[in-house]
Backbone and ligand atoms as CSV (ligand in chain L), in Angstrom:
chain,resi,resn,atom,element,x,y,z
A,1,UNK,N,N,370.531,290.678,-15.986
A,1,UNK,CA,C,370.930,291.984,-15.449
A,1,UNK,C,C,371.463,292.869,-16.579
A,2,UNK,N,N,371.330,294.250,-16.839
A,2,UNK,CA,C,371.897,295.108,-17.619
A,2,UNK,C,C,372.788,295.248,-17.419
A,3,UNK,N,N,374.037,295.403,-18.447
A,3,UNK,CA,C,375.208,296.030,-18.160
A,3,UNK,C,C,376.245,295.383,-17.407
A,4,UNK,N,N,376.099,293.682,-17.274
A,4,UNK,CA,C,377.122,293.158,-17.037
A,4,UNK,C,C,378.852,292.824,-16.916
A,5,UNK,N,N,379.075,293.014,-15.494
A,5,UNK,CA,C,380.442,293.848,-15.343
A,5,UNK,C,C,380.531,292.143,-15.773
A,6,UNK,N,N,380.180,291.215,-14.844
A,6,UNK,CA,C,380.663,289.665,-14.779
A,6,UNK,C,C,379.884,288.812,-15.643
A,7,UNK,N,N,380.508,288.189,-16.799
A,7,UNK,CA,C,379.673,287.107,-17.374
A,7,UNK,C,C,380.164,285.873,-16.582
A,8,UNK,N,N,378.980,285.184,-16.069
A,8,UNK,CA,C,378.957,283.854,-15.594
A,8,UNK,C,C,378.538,282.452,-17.204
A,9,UNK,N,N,379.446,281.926,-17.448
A,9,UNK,CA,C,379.231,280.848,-18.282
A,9,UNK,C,C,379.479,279.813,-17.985
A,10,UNK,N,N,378.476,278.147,-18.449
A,10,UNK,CA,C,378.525,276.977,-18.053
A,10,UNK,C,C,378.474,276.160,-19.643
A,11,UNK,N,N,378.863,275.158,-19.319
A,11,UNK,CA,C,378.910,274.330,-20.475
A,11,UNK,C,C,377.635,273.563,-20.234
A,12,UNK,N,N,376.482,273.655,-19.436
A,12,UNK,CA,C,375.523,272.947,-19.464
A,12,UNK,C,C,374.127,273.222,-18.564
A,13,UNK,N,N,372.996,273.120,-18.450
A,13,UNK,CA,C,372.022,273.434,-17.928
A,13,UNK,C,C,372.575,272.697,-16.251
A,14,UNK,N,N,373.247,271.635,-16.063
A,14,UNK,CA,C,373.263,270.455,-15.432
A,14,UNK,C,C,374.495,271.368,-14.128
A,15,UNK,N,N,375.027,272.568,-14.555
A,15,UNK,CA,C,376.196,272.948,-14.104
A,15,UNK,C,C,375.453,274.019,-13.283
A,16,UNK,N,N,374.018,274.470,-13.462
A,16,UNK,CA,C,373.940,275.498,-12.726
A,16,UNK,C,C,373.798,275.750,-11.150
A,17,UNK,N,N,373.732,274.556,-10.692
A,17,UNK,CA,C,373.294,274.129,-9.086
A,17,UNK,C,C,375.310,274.825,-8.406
A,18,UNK,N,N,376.277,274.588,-9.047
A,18,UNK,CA,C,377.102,274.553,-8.471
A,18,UNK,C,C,377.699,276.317,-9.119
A,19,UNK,N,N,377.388,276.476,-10.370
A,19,UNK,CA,C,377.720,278.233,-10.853
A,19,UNK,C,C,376.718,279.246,-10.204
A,20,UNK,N,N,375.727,279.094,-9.875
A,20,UNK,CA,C,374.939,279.273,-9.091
A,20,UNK,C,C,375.689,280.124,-7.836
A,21,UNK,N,N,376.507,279.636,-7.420
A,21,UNK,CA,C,377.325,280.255,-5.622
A,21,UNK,C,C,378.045,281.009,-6.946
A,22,UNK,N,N,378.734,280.930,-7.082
A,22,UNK,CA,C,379.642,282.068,-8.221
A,22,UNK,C,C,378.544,283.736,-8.479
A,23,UNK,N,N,377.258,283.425,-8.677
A,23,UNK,CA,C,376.734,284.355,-9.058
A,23,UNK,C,C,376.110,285.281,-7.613
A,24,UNK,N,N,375.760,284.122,-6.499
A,24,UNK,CA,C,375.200,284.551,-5.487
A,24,UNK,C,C,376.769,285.518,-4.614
A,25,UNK,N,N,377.738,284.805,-4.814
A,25,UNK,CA,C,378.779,285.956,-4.163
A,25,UNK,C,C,378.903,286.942,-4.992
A,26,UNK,N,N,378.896,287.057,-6.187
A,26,UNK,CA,C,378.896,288.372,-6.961
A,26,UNK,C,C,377.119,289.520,-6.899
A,27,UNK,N,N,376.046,288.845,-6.152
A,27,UNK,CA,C,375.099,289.716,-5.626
A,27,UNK,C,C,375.692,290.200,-4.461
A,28,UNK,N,N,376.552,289.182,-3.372
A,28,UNK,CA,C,376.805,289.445,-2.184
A,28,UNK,C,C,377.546,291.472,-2.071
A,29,UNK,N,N,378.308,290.898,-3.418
A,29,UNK,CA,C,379.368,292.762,-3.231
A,29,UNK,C,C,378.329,293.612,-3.858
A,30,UNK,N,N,377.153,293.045,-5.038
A,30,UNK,CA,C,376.522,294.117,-5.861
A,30,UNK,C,C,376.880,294.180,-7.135
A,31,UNK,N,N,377.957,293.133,-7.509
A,31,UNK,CA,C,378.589,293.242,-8.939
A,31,UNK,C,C,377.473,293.215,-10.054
A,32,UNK,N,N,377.010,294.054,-11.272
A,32,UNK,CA,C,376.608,293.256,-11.892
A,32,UNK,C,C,376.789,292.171,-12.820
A,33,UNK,N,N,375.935,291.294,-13.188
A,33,UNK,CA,C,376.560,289.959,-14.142
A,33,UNK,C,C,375.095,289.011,-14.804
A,34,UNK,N,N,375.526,288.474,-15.391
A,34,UNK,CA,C,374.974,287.528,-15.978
A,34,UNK,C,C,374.963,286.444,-16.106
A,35,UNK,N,N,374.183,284.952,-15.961
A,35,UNK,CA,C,374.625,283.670,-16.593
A,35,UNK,C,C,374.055,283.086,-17.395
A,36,UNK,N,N,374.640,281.899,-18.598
A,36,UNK,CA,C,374.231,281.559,-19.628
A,36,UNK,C,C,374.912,280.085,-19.953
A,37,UNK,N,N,373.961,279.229,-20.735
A,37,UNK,CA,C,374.925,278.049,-20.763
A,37,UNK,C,C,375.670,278.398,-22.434
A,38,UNK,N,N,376.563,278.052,-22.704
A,38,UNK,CA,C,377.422,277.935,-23.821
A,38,UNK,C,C,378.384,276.373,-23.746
A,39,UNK,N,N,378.645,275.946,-24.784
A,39,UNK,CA,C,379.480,275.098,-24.814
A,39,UNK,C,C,380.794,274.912,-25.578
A,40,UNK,N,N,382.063,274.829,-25.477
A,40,UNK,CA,C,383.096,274.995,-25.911
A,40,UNK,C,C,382.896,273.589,-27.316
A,41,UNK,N,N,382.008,272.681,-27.055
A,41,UNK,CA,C,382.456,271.543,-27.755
A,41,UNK,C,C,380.729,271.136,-28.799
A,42,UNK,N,N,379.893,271.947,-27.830
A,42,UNK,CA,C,378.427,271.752,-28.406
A,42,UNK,C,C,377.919,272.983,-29.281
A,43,UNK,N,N,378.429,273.985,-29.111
A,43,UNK,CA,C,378.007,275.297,-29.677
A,43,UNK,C,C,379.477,276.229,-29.554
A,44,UNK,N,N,380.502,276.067,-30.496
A,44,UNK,CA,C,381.233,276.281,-30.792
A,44,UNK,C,C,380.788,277.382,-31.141
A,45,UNK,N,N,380.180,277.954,-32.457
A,45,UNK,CA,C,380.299,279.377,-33.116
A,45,UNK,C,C,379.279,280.346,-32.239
A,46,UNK,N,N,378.411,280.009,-31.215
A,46,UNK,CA,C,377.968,281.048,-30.322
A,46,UNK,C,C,378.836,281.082,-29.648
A,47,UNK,N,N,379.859,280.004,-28.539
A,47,UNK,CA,C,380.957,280.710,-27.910
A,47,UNK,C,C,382.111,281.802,-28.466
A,48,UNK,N,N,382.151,281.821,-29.995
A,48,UNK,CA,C,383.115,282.330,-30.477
A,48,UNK,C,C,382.473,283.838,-30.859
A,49,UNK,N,N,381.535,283.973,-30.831
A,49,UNK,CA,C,380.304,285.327,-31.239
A,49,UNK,C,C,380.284,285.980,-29.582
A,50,UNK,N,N,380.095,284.903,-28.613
A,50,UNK,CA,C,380.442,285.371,-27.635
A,50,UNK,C,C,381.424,286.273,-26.807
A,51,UNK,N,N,382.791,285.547,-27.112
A,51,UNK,CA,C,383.561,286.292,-27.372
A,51,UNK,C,C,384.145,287.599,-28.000
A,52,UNK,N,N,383.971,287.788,-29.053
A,52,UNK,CA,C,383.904,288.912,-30.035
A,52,UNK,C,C,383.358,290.335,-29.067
A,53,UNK,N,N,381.797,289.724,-29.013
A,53,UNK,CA,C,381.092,290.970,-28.254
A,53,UNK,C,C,381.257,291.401,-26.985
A,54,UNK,N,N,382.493,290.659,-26.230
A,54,UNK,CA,C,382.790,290.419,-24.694
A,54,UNK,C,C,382.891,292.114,-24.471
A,55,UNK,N,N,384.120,293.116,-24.929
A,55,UNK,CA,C,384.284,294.375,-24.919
A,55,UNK,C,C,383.289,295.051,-24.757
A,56,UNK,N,N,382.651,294.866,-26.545
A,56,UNK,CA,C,381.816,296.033,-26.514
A,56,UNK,C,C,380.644,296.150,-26.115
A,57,UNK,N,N,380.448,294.824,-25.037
A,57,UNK,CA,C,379.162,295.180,-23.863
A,57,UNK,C,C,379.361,295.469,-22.813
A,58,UNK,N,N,380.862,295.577,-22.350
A,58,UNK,CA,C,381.202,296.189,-21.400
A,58,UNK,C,C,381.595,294.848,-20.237
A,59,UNK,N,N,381.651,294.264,-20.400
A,59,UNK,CA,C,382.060,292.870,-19.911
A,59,UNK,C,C,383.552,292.970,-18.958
A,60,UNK,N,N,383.949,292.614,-17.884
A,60,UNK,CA,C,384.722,293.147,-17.408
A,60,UNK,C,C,386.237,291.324,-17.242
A,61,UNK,N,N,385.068,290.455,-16.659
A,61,UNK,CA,C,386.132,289.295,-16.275
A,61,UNK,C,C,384.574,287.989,-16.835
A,62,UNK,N,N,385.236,287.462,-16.983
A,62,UNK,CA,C,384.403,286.035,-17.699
A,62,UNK,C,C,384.756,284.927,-16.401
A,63,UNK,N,N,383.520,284.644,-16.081
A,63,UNK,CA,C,383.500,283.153,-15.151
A,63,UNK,C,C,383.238,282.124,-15.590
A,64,UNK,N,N,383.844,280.904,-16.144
A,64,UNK,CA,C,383.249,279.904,-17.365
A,64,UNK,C,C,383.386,278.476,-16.343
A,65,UNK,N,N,382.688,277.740,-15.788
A,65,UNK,CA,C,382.503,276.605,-15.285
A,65,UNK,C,C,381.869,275.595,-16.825
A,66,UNK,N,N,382.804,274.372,-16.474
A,66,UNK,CA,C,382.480,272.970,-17.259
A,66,UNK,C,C,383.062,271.962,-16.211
A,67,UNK,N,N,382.203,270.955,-16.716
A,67,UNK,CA,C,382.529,269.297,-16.548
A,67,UNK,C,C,382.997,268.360,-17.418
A,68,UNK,N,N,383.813,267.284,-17.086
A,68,UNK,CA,C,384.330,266.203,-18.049
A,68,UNK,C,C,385.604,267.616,-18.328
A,69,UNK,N,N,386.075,266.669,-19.928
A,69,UNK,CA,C,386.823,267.993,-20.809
A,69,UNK,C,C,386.401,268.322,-21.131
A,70,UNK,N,N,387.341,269.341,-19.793
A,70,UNK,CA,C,386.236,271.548,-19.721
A,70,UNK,C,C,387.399,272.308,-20.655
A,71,UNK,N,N,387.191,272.471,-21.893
A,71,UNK,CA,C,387.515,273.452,-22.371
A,71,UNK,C,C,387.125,275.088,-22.305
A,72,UNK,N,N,385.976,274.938,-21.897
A,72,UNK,CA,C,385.106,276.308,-22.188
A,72,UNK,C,C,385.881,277.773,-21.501
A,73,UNK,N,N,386.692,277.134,-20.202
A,73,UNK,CA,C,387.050,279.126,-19.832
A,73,UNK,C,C,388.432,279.028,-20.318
A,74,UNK,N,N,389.353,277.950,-20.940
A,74,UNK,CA,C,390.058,277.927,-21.514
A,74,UNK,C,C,390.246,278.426,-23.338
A,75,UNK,N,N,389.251,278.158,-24.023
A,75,UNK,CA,C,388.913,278.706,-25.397
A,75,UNK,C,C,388.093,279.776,-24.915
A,76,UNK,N,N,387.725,280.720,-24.180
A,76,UNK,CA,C,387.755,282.007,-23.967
A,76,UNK,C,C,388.415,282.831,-23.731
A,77,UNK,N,N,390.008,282.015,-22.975
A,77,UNK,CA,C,391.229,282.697,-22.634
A,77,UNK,C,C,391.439,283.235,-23.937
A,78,UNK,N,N,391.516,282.294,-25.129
A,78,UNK,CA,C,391.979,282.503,-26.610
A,78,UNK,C,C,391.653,283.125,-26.983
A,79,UNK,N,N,390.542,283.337,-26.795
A,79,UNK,CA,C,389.605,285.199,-27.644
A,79,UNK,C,C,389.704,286.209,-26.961
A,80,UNK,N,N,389.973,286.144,-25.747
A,80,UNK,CA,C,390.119,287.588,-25.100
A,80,UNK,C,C,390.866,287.932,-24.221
A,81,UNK,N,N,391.298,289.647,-24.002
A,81,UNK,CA,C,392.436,289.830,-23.424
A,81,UNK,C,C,391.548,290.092,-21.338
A,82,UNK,N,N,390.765,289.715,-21.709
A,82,UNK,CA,C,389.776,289.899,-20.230
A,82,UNK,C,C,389.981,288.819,-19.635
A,83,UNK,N,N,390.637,288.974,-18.400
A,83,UNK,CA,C,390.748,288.290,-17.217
A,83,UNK,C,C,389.808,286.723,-17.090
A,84,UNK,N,N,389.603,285.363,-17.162
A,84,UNK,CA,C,389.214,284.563,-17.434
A,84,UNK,C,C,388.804,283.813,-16.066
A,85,UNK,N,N,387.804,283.329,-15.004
A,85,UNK,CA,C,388.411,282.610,-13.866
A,85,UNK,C,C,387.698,281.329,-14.530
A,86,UNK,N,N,388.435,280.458,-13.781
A,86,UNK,CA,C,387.760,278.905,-14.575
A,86,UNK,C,C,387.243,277.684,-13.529
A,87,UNK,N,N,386.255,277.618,-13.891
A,87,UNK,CA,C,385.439,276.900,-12.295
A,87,UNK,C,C,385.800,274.901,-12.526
A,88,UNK,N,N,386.047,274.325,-12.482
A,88,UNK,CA,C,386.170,272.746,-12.845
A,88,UNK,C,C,384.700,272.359,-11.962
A,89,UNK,N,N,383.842,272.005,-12.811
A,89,UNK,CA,C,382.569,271.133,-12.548
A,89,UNK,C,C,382.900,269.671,-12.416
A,90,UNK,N,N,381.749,269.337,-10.850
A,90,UNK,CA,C,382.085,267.952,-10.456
A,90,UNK,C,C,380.989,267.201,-10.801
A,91,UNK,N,N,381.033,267.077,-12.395
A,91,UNK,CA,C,380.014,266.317,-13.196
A,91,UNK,C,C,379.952,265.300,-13.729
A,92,UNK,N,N,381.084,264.445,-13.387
A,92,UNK,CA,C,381.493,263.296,-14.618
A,92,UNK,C,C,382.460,262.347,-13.309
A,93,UNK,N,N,382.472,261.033,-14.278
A,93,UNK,CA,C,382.454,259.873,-13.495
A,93,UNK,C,C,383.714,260.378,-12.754
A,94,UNK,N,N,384.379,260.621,-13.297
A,94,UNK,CA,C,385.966,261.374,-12.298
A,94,UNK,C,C,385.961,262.491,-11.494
A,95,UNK,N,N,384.289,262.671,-11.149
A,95,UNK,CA,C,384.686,263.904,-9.918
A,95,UNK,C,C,384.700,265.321,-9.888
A,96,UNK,N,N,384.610,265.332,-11.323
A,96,UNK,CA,C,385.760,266.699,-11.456
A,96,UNK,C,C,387.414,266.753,-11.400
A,97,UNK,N,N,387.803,265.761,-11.055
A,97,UNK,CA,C,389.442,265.975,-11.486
A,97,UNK,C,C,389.788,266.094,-13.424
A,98,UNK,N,N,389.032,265.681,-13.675
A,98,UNK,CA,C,389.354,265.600,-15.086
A,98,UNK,C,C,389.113,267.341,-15.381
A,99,UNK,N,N,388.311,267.836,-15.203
A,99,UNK,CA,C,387.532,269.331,-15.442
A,99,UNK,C,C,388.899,269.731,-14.476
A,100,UNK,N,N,389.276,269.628,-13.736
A,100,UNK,CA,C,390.351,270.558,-12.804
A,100,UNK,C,C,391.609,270.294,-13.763
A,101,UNK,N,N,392.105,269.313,-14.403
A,101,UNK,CA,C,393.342,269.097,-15.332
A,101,UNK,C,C,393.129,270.220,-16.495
A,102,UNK,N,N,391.404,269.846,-16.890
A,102,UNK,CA,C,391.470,270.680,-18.693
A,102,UNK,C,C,391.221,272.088,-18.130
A,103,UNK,N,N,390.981,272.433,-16.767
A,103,UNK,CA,C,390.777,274.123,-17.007
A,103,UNK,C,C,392.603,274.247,-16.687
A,104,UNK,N,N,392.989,273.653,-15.266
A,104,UNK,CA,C,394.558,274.224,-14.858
A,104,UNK,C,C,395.115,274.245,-15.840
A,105,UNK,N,N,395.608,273.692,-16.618
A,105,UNK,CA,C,396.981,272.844,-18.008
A,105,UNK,C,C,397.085,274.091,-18.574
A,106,UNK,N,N,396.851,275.209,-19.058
A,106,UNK,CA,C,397.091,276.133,-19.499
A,106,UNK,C,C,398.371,276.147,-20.704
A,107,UNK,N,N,398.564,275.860,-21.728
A,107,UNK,CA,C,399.892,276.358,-22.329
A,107,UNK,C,C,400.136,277.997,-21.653
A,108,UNK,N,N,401.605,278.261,-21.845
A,108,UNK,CA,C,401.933,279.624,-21.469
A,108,UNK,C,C,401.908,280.333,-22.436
A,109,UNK,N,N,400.785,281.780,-21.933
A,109,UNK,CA,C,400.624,282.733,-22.749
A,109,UNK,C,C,398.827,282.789,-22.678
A,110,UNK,N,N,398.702,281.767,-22.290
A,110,UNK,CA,C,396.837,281.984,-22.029
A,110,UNK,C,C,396.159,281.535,-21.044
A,111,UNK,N,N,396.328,282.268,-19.881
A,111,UNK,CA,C,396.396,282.144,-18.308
A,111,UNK,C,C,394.466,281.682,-18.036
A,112,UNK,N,N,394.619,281.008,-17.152
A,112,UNK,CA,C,393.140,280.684,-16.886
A,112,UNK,C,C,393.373,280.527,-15.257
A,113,UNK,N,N,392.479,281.370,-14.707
A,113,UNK,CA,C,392.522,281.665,-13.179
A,113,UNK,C,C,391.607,280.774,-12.095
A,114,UNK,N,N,392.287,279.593,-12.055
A,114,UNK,CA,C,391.784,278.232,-12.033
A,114,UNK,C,C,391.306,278.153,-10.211
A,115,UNK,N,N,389.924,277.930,-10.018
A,115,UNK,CA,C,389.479,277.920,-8.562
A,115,UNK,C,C,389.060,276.525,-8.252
A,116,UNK,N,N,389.494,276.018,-6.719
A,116,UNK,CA,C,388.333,274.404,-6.695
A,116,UNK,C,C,387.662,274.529,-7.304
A,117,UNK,N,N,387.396,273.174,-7.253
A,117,UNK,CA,C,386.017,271.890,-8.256
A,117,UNK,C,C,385.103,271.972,-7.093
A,118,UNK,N,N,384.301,272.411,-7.686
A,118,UNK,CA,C,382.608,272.564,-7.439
A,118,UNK,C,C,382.481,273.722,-6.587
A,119,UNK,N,N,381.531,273.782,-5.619
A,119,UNK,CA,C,380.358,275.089,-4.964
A,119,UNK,C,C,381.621,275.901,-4.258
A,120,UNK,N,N,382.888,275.476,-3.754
A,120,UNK,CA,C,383.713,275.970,-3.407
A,120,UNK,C,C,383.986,277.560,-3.949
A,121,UNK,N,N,384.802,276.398,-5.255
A,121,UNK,CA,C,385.295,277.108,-6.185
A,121,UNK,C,C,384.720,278.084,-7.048
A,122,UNK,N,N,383.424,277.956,-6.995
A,122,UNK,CA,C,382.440,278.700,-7.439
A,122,UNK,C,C,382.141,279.731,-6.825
A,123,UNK,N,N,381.927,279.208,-5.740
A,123,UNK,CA,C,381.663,280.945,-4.719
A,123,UNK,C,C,382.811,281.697,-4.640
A,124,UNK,N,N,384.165,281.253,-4.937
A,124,UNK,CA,C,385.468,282.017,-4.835
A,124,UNK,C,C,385.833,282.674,-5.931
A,125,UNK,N,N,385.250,281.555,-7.271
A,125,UNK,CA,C,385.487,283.151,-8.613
A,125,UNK,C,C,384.505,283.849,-8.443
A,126,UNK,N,N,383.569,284.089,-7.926
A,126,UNK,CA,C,382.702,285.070,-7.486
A,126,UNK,C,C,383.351,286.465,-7.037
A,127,UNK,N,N,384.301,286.165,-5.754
A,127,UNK,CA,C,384.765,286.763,-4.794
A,127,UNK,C,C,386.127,287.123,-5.810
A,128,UNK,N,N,386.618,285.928,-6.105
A,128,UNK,CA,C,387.991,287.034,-6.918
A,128,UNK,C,C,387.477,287.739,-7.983
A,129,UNK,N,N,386.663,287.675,-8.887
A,129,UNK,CA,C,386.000,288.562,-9.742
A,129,UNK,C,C,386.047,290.234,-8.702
A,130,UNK,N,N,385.307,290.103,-7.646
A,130,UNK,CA,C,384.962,291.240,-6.961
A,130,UNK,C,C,386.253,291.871,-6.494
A,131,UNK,N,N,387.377,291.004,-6.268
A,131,UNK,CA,C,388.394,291.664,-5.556
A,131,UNK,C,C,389.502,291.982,-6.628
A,132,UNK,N,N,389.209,291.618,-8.339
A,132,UNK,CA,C,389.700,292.142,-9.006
A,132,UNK,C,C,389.108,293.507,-9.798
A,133,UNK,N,N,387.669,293.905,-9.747
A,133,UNK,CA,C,386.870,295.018,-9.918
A,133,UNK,C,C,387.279,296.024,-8.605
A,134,UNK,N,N,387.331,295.038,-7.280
A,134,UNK,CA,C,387.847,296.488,-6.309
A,134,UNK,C,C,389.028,297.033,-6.467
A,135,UNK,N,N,389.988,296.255,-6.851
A,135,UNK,CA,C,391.101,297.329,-6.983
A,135,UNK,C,C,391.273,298.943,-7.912
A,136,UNK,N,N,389.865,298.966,-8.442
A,136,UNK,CA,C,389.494,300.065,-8.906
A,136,UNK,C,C,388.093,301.275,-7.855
A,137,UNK,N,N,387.889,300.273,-7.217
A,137,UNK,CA,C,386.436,300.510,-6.128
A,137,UNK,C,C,386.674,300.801,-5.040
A,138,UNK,N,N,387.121,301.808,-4.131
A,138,UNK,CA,C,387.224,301.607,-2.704
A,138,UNK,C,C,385.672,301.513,-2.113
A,139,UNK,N,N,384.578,301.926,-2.887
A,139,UNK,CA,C,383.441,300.835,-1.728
A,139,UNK,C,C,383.390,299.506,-2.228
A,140,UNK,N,N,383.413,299.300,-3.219
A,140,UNK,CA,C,383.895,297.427,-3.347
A,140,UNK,C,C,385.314,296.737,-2.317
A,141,UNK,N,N,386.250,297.531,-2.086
A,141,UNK,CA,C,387.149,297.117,-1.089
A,141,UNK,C,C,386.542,297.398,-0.165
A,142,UNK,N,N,385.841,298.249,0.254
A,142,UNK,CA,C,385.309,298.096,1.918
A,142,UNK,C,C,384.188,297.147,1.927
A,143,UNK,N,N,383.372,296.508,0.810
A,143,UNK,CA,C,382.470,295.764,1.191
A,143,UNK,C,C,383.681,293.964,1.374
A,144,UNK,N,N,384.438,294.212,0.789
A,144,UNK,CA,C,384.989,292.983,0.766
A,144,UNK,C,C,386.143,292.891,1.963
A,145,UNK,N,N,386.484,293.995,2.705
A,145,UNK,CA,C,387.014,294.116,3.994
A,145,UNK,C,C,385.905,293.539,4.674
A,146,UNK,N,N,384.362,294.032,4.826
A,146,UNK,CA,C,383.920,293.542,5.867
A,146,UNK,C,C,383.224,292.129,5.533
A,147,UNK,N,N,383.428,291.592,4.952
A,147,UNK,CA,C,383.115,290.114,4.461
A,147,UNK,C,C,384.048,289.394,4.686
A,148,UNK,N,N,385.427,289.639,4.599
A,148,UNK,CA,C,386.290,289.249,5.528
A,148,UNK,C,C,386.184,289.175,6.892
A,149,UNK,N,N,385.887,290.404,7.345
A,149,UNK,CA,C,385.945,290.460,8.960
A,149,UNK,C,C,384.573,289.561,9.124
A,150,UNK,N,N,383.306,289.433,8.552
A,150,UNK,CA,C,382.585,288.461,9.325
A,150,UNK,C,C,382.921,287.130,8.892
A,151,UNK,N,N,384.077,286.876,8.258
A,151,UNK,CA,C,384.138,285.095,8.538
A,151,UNK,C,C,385.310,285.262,9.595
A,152,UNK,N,N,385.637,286.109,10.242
A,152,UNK,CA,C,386.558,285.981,11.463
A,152,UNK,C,C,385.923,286.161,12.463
A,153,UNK,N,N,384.536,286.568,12.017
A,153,UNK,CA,C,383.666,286.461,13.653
A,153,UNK,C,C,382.976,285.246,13.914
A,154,UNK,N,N,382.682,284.831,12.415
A,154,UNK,CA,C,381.995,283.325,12.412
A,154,UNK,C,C,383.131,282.186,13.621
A,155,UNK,N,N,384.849,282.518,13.102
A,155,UNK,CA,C,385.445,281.535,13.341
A,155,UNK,C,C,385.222,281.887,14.974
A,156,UNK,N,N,385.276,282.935,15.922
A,156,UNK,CA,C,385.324,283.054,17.513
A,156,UNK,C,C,383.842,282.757,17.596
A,157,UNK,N,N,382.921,283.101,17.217
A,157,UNK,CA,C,381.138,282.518,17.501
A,157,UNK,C,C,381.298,280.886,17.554
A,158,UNK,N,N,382.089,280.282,16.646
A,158,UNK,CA,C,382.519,278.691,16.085
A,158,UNK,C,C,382.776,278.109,18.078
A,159,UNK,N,N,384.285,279.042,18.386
A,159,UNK,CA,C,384.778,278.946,19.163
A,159,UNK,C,C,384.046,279.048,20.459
A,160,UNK,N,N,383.477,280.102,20.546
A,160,UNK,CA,C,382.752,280.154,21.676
A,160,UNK,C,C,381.245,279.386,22.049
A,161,UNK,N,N,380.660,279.084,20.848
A,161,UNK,CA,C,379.956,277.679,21.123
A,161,UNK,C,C,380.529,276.593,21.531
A,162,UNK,N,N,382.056,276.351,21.216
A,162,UNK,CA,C,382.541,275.308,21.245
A,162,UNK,C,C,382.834,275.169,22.792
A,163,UNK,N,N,383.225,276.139,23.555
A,163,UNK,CA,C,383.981,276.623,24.976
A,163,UNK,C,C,382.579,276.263,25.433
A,164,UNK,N,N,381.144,276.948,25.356
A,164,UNK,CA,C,379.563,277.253,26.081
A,164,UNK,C,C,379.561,275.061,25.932
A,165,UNK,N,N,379.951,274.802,25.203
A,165,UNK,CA,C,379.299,273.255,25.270
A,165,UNK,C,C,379.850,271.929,26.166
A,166,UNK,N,N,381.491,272.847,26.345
A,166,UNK,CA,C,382.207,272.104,27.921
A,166,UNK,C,C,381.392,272.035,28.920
L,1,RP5,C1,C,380.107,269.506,-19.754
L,1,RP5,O1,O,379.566,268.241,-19.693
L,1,RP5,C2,C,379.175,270.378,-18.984
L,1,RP5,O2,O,379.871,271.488,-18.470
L,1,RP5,C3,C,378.647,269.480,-17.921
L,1,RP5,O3,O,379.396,269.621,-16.703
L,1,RP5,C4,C,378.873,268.086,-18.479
L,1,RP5,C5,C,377.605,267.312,-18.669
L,1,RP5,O4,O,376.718,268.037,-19.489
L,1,RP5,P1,P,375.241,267.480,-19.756
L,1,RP5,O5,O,375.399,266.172,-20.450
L,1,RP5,O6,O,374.569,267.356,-18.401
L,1,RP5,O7,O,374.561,268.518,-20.614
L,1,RP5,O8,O,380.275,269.955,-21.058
């Protein structure tokens, strides 16, 4: 996509099934964005080139999903003053708890905006990406008002199948 408000980044080809919902809720509002694999531990000096150019392409918030020790949206916190969300991939013999320790742990002073491990959490830095671009957008807040209101219709449709099946 041109002109990427949201960079979506993974530490691996293997990560995209679950960064994947991250990108599909950021079509959901219209955001634009991008995704790419990079690696904090395999390709060190493209993540760091990465960084650099984050600004001056206009780059707004960075979405960085890894597995095992996930450094990756954590050594992006370090290069930039742009908002970071950090996805923990459930890729490795532990689940993803290990990826949920190395993105949360944060020393103070380099915040990483840490969402569930796996498709969850993925579709939700999607959504906080969007609901941190709307606070500048009132049609991005009204698309994300009514995306709200239809998972409150989902929950009475839930309900009222549930009542039709007594
Ligand atoms: C991490 O190691 C990646 O983010 C991925 O979750 C995991 C496995 O990577 P591959 O061996 O499948 O490339 O760095």
């Amino acid at each position: 996509m041109a002109n990427p408000r949201v960079s979506i980044i993974m530490g691996s080809d293997s990560d995209l099934e679950i960064m994947s919902e991250a990108a599909k809720s950021l079509s959901e509002f219209g955001i634009s964005h991008e995704i790419q694999v990079l690696s904090a531990h395999r390709s060190p000096e493209l993540l760091t080139q990465f960084c650099k150019n984050l600004k001056k392409r206009g780059v707004q918030i960075v979405i960085a999903g890894a597995g095992g020790a996930a450094h990756l949206a954590g050594v992006v916190a370090a290069h930039t003053t742009l908002p970071v969300i950090g996805v923990p991939v459930n890729s490795s013999a532990l689940n993803g708890l290990d990826a949920l320790l190395s993105t949360v742990q944060m020393p103070s002073g380099i915040p990483v905006a840490t969402v569930a491990i796996g498709k969850a959490g993925a579709a939700n830095a999607g959504i906080l990406a969007a609901q941190i671009l709307g606070l500048h957008s009132k049609p991005l807040q009204e698309k994300l008002l009514r995306y709200k209101n239809k998972l409150t219709r989902s929950v009475i449709e839930k309900n009222n199948k549930l009542k039709k099946g007594k």
